[in-house]
C-alpha positions as CSV (number, residue, x, y, z in Angstrom):
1,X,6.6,-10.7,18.8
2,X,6.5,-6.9,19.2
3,X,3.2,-7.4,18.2
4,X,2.0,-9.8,20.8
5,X,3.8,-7.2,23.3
6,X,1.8,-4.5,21.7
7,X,-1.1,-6.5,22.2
8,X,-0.6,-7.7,25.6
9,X,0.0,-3.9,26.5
10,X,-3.2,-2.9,25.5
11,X,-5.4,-5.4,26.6
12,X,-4.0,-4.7,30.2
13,X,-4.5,-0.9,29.8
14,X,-8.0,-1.9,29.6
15,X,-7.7,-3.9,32.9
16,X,-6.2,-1.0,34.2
17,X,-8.8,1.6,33.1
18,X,-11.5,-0.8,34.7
19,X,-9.7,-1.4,37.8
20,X,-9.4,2.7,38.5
21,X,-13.4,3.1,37.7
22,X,-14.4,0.2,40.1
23,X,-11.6,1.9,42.7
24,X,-13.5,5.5,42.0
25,X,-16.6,3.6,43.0
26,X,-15.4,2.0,45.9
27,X,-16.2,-1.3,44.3
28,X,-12.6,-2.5,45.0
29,X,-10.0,-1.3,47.4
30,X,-6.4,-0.9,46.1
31,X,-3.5,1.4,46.1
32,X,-4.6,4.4,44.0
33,X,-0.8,5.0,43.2
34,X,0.2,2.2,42.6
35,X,-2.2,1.4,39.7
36,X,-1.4,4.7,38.4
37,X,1.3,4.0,38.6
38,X,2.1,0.6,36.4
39,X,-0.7,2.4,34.0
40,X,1.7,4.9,33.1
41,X,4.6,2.8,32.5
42,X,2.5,0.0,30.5
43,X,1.6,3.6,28.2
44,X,5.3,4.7,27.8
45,X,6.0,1.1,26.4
46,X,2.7,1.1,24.1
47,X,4.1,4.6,22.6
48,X,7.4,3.4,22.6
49,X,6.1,0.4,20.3
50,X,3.8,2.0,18.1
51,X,7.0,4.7,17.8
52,X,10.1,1.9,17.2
53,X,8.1,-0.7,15.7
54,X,9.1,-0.9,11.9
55,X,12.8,-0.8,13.4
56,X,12.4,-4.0,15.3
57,X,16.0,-5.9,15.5
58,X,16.6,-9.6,17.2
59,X,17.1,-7.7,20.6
60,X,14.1,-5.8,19.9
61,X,12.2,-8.9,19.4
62,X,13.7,-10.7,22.5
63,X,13.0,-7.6,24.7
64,X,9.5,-7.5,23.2
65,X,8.8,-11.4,24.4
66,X,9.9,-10.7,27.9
67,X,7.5,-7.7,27.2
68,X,4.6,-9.8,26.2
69,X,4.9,-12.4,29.1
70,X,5.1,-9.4,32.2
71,X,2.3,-8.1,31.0
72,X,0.6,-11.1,30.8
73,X,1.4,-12.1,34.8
74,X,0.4,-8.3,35.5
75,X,-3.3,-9.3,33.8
76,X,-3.7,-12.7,35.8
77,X,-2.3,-10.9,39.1
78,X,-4.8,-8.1,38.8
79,X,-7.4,-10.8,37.7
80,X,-7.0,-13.3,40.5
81,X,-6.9,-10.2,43.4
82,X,-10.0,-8.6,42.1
83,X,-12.0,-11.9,42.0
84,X,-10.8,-13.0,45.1
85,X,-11.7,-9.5,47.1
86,X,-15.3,-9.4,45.3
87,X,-15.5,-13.3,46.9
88,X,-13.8,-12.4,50.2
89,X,-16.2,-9.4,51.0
90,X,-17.5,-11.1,54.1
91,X,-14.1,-12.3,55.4
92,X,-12.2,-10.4,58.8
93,X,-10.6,-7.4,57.5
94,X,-7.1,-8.0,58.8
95,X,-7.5,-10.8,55.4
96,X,-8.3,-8.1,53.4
97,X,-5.0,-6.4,54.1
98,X,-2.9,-9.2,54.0
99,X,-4.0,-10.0,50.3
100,X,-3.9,-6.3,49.4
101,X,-0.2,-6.2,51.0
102,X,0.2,-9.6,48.9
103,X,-1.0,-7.6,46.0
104,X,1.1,-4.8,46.1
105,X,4.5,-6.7,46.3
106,X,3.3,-8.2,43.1
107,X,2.7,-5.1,41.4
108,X,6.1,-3.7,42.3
109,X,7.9,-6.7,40.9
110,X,6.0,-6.2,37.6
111,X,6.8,-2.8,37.9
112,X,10.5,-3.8,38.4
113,X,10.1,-6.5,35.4
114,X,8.7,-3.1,33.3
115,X,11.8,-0.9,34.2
116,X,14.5,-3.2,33.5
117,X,12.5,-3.8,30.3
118,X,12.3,-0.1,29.3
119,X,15.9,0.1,30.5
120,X,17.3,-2.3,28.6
121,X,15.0,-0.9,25.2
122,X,16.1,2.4,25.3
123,X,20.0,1.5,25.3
124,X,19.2,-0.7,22.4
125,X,17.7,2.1,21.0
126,X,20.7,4.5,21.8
127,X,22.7,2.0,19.5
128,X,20.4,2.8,16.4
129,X,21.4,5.1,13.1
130,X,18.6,8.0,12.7
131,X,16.4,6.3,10.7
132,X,15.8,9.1,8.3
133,X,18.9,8.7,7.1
134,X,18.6,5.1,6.1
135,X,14.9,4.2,5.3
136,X,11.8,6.4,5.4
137,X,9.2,5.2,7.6
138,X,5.7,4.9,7.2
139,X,3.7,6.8,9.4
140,X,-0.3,6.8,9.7
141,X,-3.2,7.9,11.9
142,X,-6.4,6.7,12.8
143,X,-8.9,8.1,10.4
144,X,-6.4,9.7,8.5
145,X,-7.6,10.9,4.7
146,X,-8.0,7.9,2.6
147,X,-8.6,7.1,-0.8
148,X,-12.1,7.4,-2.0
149,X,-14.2,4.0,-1.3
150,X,-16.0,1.9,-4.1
151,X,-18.0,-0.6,-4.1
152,X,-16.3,-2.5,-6.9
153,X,-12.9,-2.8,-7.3
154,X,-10.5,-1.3,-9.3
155,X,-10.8,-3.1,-12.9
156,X,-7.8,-0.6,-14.8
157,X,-6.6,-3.0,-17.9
158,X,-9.2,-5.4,-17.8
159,X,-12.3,-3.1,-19.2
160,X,-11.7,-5.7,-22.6
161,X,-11.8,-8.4,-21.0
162,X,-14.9,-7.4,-18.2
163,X,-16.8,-6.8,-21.8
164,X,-15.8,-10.3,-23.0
165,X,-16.8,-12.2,-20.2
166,X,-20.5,-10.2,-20.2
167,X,-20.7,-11.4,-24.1
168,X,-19.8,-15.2,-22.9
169,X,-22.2,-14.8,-19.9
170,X,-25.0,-13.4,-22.0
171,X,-25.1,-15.4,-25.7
172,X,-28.7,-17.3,-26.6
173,X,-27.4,-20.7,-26.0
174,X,-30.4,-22.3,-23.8
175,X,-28.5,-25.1,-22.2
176,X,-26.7,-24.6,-18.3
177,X,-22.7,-23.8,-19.4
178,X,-19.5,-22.9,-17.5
179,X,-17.2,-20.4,-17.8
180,X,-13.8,-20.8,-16.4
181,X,-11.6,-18.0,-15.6
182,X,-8.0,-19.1,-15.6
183,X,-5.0,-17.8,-13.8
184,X,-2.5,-17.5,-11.0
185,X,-2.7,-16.2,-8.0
186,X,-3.1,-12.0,-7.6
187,X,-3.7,-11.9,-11.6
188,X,-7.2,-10.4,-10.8
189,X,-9.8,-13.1,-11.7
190,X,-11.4,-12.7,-8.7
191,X,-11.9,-8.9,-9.6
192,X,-12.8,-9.8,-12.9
193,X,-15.2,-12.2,-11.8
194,X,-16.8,-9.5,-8.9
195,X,-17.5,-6.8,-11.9
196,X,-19.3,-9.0,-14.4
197,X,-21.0,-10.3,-11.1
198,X,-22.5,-6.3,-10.4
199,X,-22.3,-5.6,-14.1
200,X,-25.9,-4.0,-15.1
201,X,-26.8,-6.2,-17.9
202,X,-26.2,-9.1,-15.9
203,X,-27.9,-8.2,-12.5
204,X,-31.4,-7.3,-15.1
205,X,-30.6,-10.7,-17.1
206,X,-30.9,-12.8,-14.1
207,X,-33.1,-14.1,-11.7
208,X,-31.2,-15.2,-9.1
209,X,-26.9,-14.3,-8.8
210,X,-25.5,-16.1,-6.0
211,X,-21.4,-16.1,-4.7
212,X,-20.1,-19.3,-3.7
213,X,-16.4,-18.9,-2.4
214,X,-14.8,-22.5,-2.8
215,X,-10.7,-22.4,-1.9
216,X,-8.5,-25.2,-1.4
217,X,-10.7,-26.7,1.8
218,X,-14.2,-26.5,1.7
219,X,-17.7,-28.0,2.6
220,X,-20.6,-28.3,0.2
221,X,-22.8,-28.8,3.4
222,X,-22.0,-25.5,5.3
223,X,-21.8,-23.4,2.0
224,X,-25.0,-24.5,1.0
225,X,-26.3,-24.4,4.3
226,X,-25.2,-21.0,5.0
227,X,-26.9,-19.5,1.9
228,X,-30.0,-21.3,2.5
229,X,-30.6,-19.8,5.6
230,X,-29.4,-16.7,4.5
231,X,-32.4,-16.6,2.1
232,X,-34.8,-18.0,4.8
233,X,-35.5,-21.2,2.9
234,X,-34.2,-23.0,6.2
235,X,-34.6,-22.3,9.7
236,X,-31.1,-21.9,11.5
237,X,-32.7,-23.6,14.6
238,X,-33.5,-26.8,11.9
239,X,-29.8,-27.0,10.3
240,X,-28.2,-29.7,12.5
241,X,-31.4,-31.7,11.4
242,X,-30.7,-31.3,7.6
243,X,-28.7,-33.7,5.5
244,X,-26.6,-32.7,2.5
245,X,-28.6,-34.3,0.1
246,X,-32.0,-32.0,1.5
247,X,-30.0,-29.2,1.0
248,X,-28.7,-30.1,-2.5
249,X,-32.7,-30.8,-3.4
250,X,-33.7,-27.7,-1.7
251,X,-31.0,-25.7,-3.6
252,X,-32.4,-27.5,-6.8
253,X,-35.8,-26.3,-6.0
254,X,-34.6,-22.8,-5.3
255,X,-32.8,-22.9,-8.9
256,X,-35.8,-24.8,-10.9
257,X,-37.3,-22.9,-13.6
258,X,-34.9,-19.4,-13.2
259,X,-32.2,-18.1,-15.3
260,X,-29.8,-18.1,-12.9
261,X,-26.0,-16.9,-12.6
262,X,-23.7,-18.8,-10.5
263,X,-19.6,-17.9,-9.3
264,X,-17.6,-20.6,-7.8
265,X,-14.9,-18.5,-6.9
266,X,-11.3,-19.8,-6.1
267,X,-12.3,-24.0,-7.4
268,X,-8.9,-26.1,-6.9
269,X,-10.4,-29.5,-8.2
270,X,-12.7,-31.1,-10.6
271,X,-14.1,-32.8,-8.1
272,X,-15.2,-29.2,-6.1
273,X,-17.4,-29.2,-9.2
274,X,-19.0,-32.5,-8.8
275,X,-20.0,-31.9,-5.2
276,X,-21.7,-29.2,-6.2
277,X,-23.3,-30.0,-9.5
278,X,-26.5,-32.0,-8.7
279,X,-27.7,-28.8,-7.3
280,X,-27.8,-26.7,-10.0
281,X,-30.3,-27.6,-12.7
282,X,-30.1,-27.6,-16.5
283,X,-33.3,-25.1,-17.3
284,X,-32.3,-24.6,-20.7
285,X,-32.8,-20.7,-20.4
286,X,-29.3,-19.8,-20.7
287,X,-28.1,-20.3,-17.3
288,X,-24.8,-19.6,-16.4
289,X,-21.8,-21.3,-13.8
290,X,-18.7,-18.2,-13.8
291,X,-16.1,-20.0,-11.9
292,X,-12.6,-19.3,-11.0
293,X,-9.6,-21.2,-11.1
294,X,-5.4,-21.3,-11.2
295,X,-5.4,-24.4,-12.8
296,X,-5.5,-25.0,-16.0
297,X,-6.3,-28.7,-16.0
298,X,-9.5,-27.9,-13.7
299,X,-10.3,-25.0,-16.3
300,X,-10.2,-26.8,-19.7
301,X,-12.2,-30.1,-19.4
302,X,-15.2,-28.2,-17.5
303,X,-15.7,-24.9,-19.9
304,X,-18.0,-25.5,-22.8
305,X,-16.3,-26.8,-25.7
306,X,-13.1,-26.6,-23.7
307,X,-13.1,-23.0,-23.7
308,X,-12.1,-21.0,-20.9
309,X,-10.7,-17.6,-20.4
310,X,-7.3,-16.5,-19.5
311,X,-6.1,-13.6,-17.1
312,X,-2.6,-12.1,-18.6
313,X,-0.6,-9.9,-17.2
314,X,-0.8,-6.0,-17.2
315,X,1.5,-4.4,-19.7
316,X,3.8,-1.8,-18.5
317,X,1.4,1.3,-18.7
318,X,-1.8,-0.4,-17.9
319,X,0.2,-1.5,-14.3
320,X,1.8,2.0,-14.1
321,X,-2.2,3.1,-14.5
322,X,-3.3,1.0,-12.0
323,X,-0.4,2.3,-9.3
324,X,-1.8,5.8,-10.2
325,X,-5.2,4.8,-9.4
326,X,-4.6,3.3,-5.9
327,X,-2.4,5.8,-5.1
328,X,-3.9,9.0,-6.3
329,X,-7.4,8.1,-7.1
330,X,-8.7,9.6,-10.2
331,X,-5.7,11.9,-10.5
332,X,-2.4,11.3,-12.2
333,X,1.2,11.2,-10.4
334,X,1.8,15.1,-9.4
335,X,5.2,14.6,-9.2
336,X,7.3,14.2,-11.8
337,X,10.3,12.8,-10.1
338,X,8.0,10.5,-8.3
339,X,6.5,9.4,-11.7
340,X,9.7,7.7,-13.1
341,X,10.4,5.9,-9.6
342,X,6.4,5.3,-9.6
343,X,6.7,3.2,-13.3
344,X,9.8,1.5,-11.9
345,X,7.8,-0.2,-9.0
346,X,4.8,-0.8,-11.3
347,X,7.3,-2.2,-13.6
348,X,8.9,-4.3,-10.9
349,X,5.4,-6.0,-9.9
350,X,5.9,-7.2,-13.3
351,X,2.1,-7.1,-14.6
352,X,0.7,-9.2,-11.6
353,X,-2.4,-6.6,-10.6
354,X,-2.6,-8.0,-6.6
355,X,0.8,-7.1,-6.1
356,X,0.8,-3.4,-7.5
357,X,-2.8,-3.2,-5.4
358,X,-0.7,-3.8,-2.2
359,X,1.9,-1.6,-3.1
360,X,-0.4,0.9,-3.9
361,X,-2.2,0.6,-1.0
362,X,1.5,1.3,1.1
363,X,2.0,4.0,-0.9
364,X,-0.9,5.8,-0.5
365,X,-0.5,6.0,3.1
366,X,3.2,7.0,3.3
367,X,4.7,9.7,2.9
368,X,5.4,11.2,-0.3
369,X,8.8,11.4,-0.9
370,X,10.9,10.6,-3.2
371,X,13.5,8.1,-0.7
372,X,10.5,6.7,0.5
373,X,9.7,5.1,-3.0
374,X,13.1,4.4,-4.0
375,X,13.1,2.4,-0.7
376,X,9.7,0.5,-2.2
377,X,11.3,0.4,-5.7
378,X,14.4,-1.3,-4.6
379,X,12.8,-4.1,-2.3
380,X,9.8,-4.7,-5.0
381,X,13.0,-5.1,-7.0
382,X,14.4,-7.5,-5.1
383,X,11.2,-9.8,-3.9
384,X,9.7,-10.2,-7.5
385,X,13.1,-12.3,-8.7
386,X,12.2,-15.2,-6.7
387,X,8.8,-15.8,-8.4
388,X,5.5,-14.5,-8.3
389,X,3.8,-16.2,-5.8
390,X,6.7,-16.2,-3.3
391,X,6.8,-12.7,-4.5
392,X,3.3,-11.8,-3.6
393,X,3.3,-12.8,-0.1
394,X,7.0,-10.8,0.1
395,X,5.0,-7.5,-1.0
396,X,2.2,-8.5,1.4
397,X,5.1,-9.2,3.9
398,X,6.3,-5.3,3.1
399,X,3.1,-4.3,3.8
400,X,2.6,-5.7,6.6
401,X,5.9,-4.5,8.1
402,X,5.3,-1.0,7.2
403,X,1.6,-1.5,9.3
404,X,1.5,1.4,12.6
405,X,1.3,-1.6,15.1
406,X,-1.9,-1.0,16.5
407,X,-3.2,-2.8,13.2
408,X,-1.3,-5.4,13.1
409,X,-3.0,-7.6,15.6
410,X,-6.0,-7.3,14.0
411,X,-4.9,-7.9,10.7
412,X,-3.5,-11.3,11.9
413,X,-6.5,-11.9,14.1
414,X,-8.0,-11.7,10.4
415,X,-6.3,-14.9,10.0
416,X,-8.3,-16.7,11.8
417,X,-11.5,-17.0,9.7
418,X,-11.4,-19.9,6.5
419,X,-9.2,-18.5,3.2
420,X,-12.4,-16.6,1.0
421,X,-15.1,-16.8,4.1
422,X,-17.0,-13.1,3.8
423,X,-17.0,-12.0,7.1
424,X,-19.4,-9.5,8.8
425,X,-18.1,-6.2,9.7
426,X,-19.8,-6.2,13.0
427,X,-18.9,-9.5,14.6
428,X,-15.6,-8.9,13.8
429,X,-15.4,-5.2,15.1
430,X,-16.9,-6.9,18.6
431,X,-14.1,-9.6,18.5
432,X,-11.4,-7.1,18.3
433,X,-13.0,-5.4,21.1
434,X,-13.2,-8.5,23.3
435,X,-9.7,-9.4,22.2
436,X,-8.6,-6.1,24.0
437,X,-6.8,-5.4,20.4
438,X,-7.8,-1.3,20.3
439,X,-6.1,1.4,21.8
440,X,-9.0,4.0,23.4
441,X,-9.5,7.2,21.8
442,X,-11.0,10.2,23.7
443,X,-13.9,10.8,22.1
444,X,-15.0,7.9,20.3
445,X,-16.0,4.6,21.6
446,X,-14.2,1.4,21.3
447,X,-16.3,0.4,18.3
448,X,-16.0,3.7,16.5
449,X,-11.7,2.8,16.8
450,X,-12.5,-0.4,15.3
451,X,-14.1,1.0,12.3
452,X,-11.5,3.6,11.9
453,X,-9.0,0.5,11.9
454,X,-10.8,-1.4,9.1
455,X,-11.1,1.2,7.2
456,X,-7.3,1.6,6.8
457,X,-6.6,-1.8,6.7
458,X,-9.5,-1.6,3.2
459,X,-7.4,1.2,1.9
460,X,-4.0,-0.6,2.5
461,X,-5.8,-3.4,0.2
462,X,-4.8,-5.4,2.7
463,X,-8.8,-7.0,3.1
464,X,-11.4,-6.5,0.1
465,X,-14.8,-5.4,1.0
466,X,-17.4,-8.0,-0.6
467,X,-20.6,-5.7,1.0
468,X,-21.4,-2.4,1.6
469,X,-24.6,-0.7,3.6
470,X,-26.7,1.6,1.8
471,X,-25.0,4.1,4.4
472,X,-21.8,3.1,2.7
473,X,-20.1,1.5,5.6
474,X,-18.1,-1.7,5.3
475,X,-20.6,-4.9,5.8
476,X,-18.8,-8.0,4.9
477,X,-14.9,-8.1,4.3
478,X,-12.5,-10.8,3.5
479,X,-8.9,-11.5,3.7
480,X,-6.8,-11.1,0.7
481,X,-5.9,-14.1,-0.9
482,X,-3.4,-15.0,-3.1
């Protein structure tokens, strides 16, 4: 909820900020002051947040509701005024300063609501331990230094295996085969899958390469649809008018007579397979279909022959290798005493590579000290005994705590998009914007913020990047999946 406050708070320092510059151009007429005011309490609270928020107790949270809903009734008050003196221009002016008087009593019991608020936070902060002596806390800037970007992912302990599927991809049998890619969720087949993908051999070998993300829920129709008019072989003003089955043809025509490479990333069902299949013809040219699954019994019957590949587990160095490279890039661990505590948390993700990326991507952005990763050591510790799926989304949960809280809001705004959907980096920088989800920066506009916030969010590990522009910003992201 602290979030939601956070949020709240900043979308009505935006309200605010507009208000003053239509009251500077006498397009409105309010109290000065008073919007001044409310502004500066409605900042003390956002700093106040941002400062408190990885400390949040149930009182916390309670305070933070009440939080959320004033600054809610400040927005619609403000809202509701301004609309009505832009329509009520023509109207006597003794109405004009009964609504503005109207107004202003409004304002000061949100303003009262505020300071009983801030009241009652600060002596529930008076009641806290210092911190420092406790648990460490992460603390991170916008456009703070990062970790170098790439435009594949990190494949450390899998450079056999990446070889092995390139070898399966690439053998002289003519006829269309599959290759499954078999294992839980966070092993890495995804990864896997992305590097033999952009591996140079197999980008020269085929004709076409195309990226079908399936999940759990899906829709042969809009997939197919969506990639179609991607590559201009259907008008987006014609798509309502098209039928699955002239998309599967049209998809078949595409296909017909090219060595082509197919991924069906994330397939939960034999039947996913089926929906598709129709569309993708046998050419006898050694075609391939790279899919990837978590189930075993979706894996065996569908690979050729039965065969199908499996995604272990990291061994203890190769996870301790991988931890080095999303913490310190190409270097190794420059602290000694932080390299023991270092191979106990690696050791603690227990070989599963998605979980060791998110801690890696928490501890790249902390602080480096040794409490600070015996904090991390001990809770990776503790969430990994429950199983590693449940574990996963604990280590994500860490990670998401130890967010500043002016990501968090649009990290779960992320959310809202379909699991796997690729999701272009501009509409969702001008959503975040709308959404009133960015703090201003002096300096730098709105959506300069909002690429500074996706850009720590990418090096948390938090989203993977599926496209980059020549210019090597972020194109297309994703949330992570697990």
């Amino acid at each position: 909820m602290a979030v939601a406050a956070y949020a709240s708070l900043v979308s009505l320092t935006h309200v605010l900020d507009n208000v003053q510059h239509r009251v500077r151009h006498h397009q409105l007429h309010l109290d000065t002051d008073q919007i001044q005011s409310l502004k500066e309490k409605v900042e003390f609270l956002q700093v106040f947040l941002e400062l408190h928020s990885q400390r949040i107790s149930p009182e916390m949270e309670d305070l933070a509701k009440q939080l959320a809903v004033v600054a809610d009734e400040a927005d619609d008050i403000i809202d509701f005024h301004v609309v009505n003196q832009f329509r009520e221009r023509s109207q006597d002016q003794s109405l004009h300063m009964v609504a503005l008087s109207s107004f202003c009593q409004e304002i000061d019991n949100i303003m009262d609501k505020l300071d009983s608020i801030t009241k009652k936070l600060m002596m529930v902060k008076e009641g806290w331990v210092d911190v420092q002596e406790q648990q460490p806390i992460v603390s991170v800037s916008v456009g703070s230094t990062a970790l170098p970007s790439s435009d594949k992912n990190t494949m450390v302990g899998f450079d056999e295996r990446l070889l092995q599927v390139v070898d399966e991809l690439t053998r002289d049998e003519s006829d269309l085969q599959i290759l499954p890619i078999v294992g839980m969720g966070g092993i890495g087949k995804t990864t896997l899958a992305q590097n033999a993908f952009d591996y140079p051999y197999i980008v020269n070998r085929f004709d076409i390469r195309i990226w079908f993300a399936i999940s759990q829920e899906y829709s042969v129709r809009e997939i197919l649809l969506k990639y179609l008019i991607n590559c201009k072989k259907i008008k987006a003003s014609a798509a309502d008018e098209v039928d699955l089955a002239e998309l599967g043809e049209c998809m078949h025509k595409l296909l017909f007579g090219k060595r082509y490479l197919i991924v069906l990333d994330d397939l939960w069902s034999i039947r996913a397979w089926e929906d598709f299949q129709s569309s993708f013809p046998n050419n006898r040219n050694g075609s391939r279909i790279l899919m990837t699954t978590r189930l075993l019994d979706v894996a065996r019957p569908l690979g050729f022959d039965n065969h199908y590949l499996t995604v272990n587990f990291l061994d203890e160095d190769k996870s301790w290798n991988l931890l080095c490279e999303k913490v310190f890039a190409q270097q190794s661990c420059p602290h000694s005493e932080l390299e023991e505590i270092g191979r106990e948390i690696a050791k603690g993700c227990r070989g599963l590579p998605l979980a060791i990326v998110i801690i890696g991507g928490l501890l790249s952005k902390s602080n480096r000290t040794r409490e600070y990763w015996k904090f991390v050591e001990e809770n990776v510790t503790s969430f990994v005994k429950s199983g590693y799926d449940e574990s996963c989304l604990k280590i994500l949960y860490l990670s998401y705590n130890s967010l500043p809280i002016h990501l968090k809001p649009c990290f779960l705004y992320m959310r809202v998009f379909p699991e796997d959907d690729s999701i272009k980096a501009s509409k969702l920088i001008k959503l975040w914007v709308s959404e009133g989800f960015l703090k201003p920066v002096e300096g730098k506009s709105l959506e300069e913020v909002a690429e500074e916030y996706l850009k720590d969010l990418t090096d948390r590990n938090l989203i993977l990047i599926r496209k980059w522009t020549r210019s090597g910003r972020i194109k297309h992201a994703t949330f992570m999946t697990f």
